[in-house]
Structures are given as structure tokens and as C-alpha cells.
N, C-alpha and C positions, 0 to 999 in steps of 0.2 A: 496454259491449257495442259493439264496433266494425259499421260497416254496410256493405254492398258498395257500393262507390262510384259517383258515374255517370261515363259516361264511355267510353273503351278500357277494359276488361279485357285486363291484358297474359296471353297465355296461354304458359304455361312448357314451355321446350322439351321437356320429359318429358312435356309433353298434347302437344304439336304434332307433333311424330314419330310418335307412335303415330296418329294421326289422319289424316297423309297415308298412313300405310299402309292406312286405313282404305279407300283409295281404291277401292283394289287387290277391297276386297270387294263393291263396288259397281256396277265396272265393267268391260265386257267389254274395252276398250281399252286399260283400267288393266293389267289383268290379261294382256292377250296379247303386249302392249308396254311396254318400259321407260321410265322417265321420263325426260328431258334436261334436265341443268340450266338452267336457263335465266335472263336477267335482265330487267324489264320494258320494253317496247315489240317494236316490228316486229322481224323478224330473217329469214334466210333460211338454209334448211339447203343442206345439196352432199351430193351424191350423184358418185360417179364410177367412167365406165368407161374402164378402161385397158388392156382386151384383155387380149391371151396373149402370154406369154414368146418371146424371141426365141433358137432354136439358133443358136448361132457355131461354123462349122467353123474348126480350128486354124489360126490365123493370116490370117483372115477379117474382115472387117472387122464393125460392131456397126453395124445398121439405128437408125433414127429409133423411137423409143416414140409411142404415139400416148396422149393423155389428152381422152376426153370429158364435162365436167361438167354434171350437171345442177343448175339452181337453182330451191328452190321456196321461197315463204315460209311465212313462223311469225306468225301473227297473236296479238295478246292477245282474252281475249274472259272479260269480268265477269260472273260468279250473284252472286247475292244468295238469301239466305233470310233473311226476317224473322218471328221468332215473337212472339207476344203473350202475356203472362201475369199474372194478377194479382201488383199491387205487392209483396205478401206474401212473395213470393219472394228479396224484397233485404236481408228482415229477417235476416238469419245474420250470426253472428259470423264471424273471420278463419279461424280453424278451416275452416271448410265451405266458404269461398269456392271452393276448387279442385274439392271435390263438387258445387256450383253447376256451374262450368264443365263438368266430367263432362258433368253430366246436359243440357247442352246441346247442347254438340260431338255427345252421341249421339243428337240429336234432329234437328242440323240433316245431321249426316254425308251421312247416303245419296241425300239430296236433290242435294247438291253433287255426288256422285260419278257419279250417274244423269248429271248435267248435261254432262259432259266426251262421256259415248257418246250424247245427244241430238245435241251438236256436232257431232261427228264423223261420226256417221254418217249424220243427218237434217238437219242445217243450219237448226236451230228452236231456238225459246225454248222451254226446258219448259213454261213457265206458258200455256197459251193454244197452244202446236202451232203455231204461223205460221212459215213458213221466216223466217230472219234473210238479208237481202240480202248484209251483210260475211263473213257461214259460207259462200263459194263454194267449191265443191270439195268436200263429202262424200263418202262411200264410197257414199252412194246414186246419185251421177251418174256411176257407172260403165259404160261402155258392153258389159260382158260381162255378159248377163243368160241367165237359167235360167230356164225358165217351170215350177213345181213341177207334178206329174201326180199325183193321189189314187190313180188307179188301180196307180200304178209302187212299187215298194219306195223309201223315202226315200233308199236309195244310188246311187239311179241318177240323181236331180239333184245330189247331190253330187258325183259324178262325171264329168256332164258340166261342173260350175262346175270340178272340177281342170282339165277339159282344157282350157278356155279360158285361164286363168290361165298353164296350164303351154304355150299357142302362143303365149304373150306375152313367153315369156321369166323367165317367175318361177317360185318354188316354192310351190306353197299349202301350206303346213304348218301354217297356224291355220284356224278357224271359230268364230262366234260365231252363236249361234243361238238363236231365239225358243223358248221352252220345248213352244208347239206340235209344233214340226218336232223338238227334242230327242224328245221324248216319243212320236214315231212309231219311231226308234233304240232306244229303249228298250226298247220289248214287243216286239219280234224276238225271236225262239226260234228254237233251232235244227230240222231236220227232226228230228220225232219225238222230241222232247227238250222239258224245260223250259231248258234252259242257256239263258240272255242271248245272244245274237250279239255286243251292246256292250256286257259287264258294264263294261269301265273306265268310260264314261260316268256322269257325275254331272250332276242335272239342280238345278247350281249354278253361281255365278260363276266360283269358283275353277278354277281350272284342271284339267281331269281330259281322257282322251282316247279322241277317236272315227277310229275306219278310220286311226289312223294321222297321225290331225291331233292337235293342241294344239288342245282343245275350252273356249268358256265360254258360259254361258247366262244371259241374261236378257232380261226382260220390255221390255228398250231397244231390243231388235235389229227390232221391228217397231214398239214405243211405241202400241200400241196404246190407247187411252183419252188418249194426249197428244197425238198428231200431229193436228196439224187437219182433215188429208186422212189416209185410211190407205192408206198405199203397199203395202200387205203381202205388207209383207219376213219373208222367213223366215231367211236367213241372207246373210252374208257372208265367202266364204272367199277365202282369200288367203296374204300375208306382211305379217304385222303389225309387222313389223319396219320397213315403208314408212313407218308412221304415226312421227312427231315430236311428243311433246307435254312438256310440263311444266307446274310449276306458277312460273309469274312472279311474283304475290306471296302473298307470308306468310298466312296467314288472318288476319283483326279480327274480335273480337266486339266489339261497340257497345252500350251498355245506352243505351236511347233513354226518357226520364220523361218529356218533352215532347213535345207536337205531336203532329201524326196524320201520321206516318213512312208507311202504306201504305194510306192511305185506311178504316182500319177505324174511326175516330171520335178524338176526342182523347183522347188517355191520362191525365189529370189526371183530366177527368170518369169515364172509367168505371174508376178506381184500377188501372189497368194501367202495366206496362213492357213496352217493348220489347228484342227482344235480335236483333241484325243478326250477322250471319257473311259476310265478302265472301270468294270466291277470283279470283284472274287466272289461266285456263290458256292457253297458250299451243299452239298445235300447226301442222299442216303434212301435206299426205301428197306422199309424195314423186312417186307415180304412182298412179294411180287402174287400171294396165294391170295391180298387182300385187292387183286383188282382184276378184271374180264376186260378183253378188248373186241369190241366190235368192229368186223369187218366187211368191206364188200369187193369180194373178190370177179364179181362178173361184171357189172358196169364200168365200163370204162371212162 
């Protein structure tokens, strides 16, 4: 009877794909924006404006092009999830070892994938809600804010968050929103009708659509119960397209039999292992002028 080893668990690219797409389920970011490949450390994205086409009348000569780049960077930035389990768990033959991993990958998944729309859009560590000093530049430090009104129909701060967005020069065609302010979209009926106003609306991560946006929902976009302070944000709409992120490195899973890996007591003594998952994301926004954040600052 063979035993799961300690050590790396190398995890097989037929776990590992499926499980970056896992991302995608987790996170409003993942989800409204595409990954960049990317490789580990610092890097910097370009964006560029290069104007409008130049008419040449026949036999005219051809004007100067103009090119204005902008440069923003891409920082790495390390989660960790560490779980604890009795040792019992290592006893499986070679058979089940990849059932093992299974059943971990999908335990520590949603954690990591929370982690990326923490970053990005709150500039904190999940664990504990304390801004992280190197996460400068969130979508929360954007200077186009909404003050949400209880009294107003929920479209009409989504609304004014378009028009800011849209005298900045960008197109809001996404939102990402806290299931509170979804779920106000939701029970809209029509006059004298039971019909949805926003039947597409799905008050889920995956992508589904409101007023005409690329809509996703989760419990990240305010973080409620994790932010140290509660900013509460209800939404952020914009061009998700600004944000740059990937994933820099590989996942590891760690089977840890030794020592006290997170302060919980030593693992020998109380016949436990440990099992670590690290990811590296990388990301960047390219302007913070291509997103509005809605907020409500009097309900409490």
C-alpha cells in the first residue's frame, strides 16, 4: 500500500486548468476581464493613444502621426491558504491520490479566487481586512463616486456612475455589484405587471446582463465581514477591459507533517497535516478614470 508522500504534490495539468478556470467562478474581475499571460516579477502594461486617421487629398503630402503611450505597472502579489487535517488523510493508496487533490483544490479554490477581487478592488489582505500598502491603485481610489439614494430607483446611480465614466472618455460596459444593490434590480416589475424589468440579471458571478452592461455579483465588491473598515461599496462600473491581471505562478500544493506552518500548534502533537496552495497574481489598472464606484454611505 503505497502513501501520499510529503512534500510538493505535483498537481497534473488536467487538475491545474480546470482549476484556473475555477477562477473565473469566484471572481467578479476574473470574470469581467481576461487573463494576461504573464511571467514572474514586476512588469509594466502600455496602453496607447494614437488618434484619428489622417485624409490625403491627391497628391498631398501625408501629416506626422501622433503616438501617446501610457505606462502602468503589474505587480506580483502572493495568497496562501493553508488547511489543516487529520494525518489520516495521507493514508490512501496511489489510486486516490489525485481524489485527494480533488478534494483540496476544491476546498482551497474559492478562497484564492475571492483574493484576486480583494486586491483589486479593496487593496487588503483577506485574512484580517487591513489595506496592504504595495496594492496602490484599487478601483476603490477612484475619484468618480456615486452617492447611492434608497429613496431613487437603483438605475438612477447607475446611471449617473455611466455618465461620469462616459466624461472621462471611456465606455462602462461592465459592473460588478454587491448582491445588496443587485437584488434591488431584481424585484423591479414592470407598471402593472409582474414581468422583471432585469430578467437577464443573475444574482451570480458568472456573467449575465443588466441595463445593457456585462453584469457579475459578489459578496467581494463591498467585502463586507472582511474589510477592516466598511467602505460600502456597492458597485463598480466601468471598462473592465482596463484591469491587467494574471496568474504569475503555477499553484503548489505543500503537504506540510512538521512544525506549526500557521500558528495553530504543532502538527506531530495533535496528528495533523497540513496542506498549503500558494498562487502569484499579477495585475495593473490601466486608469482608474475608466471606472465609477457606487456608494452608500447612510445605511448602515
Amino acid at each position: 500500500m503505497a502513501s501520499l508522500g510529503t512534500g510538493s504534490l505535483s498537481i497534473p495539468k488536467q487538475k491545474l486548468d480546470p482549476w484556473l478556470g475555477k477562477i473565473k467562478g469566484g471572481s467578479c474581475v476574473a470574470t469581467l476581464s481576461a487573463a494576461t499571460p504573464m511571467t514572474f516579477g514586476e512588469g509594466e502594461s502600455w496602453t496607447f493613444d494614437i488618434g484619428e486617421a489622417e485624409y490625403v487629398a491627391e497628391g498631398a503630402q501625408k501629416g506626422a502621426s501622433t503616438i501617446t503611450p501610457t505606462t502602468k505597472p503589474v505587480k506580483p502579489y502572493k495568497f496562501h491558504k493553508t488547511l489543516r487535517m487529520n494525518e489520516e488523510v495521507l493514508w490512501a493508496d496511489e489510486d486516490r491520490q489525485l481524489e485527494v487533490v480533488d478534494d483540496i483544490l476544491d476546498l482551497i479554490q474559492p478562497a484564492l479566487s475571492r483574493a484576486l477581487d480583494f486586491g483589486v478592488f479593496h487593496e487588503i489582505n483577506p485574512t484580517g481586512g487591513a489595506v496592504v500598502a504595495a496594492m496602490n491603485g484599487g478601483l476603490t481610489d477612484t475619484t468618480n463616486l456615486v452617492e447611492y439614494v434608497a429613496a431613487d430607483k437603483p438605475y438612477v446611480s447607475l446611471d449617473a456612475a455611466d455618465a461620469l465614466v462616459l466624461a472621462d472618455g471611456y465606455v462602462p460596459r461592465d459592473i460588478a455589484l454587491d448582491p445588496t444593490y443587485a437584488s434591488k434590480f431584481s424585484a423591479l416589475r414592470g407598471v402593472q405587471s409582474e414581468q422583471k424589468l432585469y430578467g437577464n440579471l443573475r444574482l451570480a458571478t458568472e456573467v449575465s446582463e443588466l441595463d445593457g452592461h456585462r453584469a457579475s455579483v459578489s459578496n467581494t465588491v463591498r467585502g463586507q465581514g472582511v474589510l477592516a473598515v466598511d467602505t460600502k461599496v456597492l458597485g463598480f462600473v466601468g471598462d473592465f477591459s482596463a484591469i491587467r491581471w494574471g496568474v504569475q505562478k503555477s499553484i503548489g500544493l505543500e503537504v506540510i507533517r512538521y512544525g506549526d506552518p500557521d500558528g495553530g500548534g504543532d502538527l506531530k502533537r495533535n496528528n495533523q497535516v497540513a496542506f498549503r496552495a500558494e498562487v502569484v497574481y499579477g495585475w495593473g489598472i490601466a486608469t482608474l478614470d475608466a471606472f465609477a464606484k457606487i456608494h452608500d454611505l447612510v445605511t448602515p
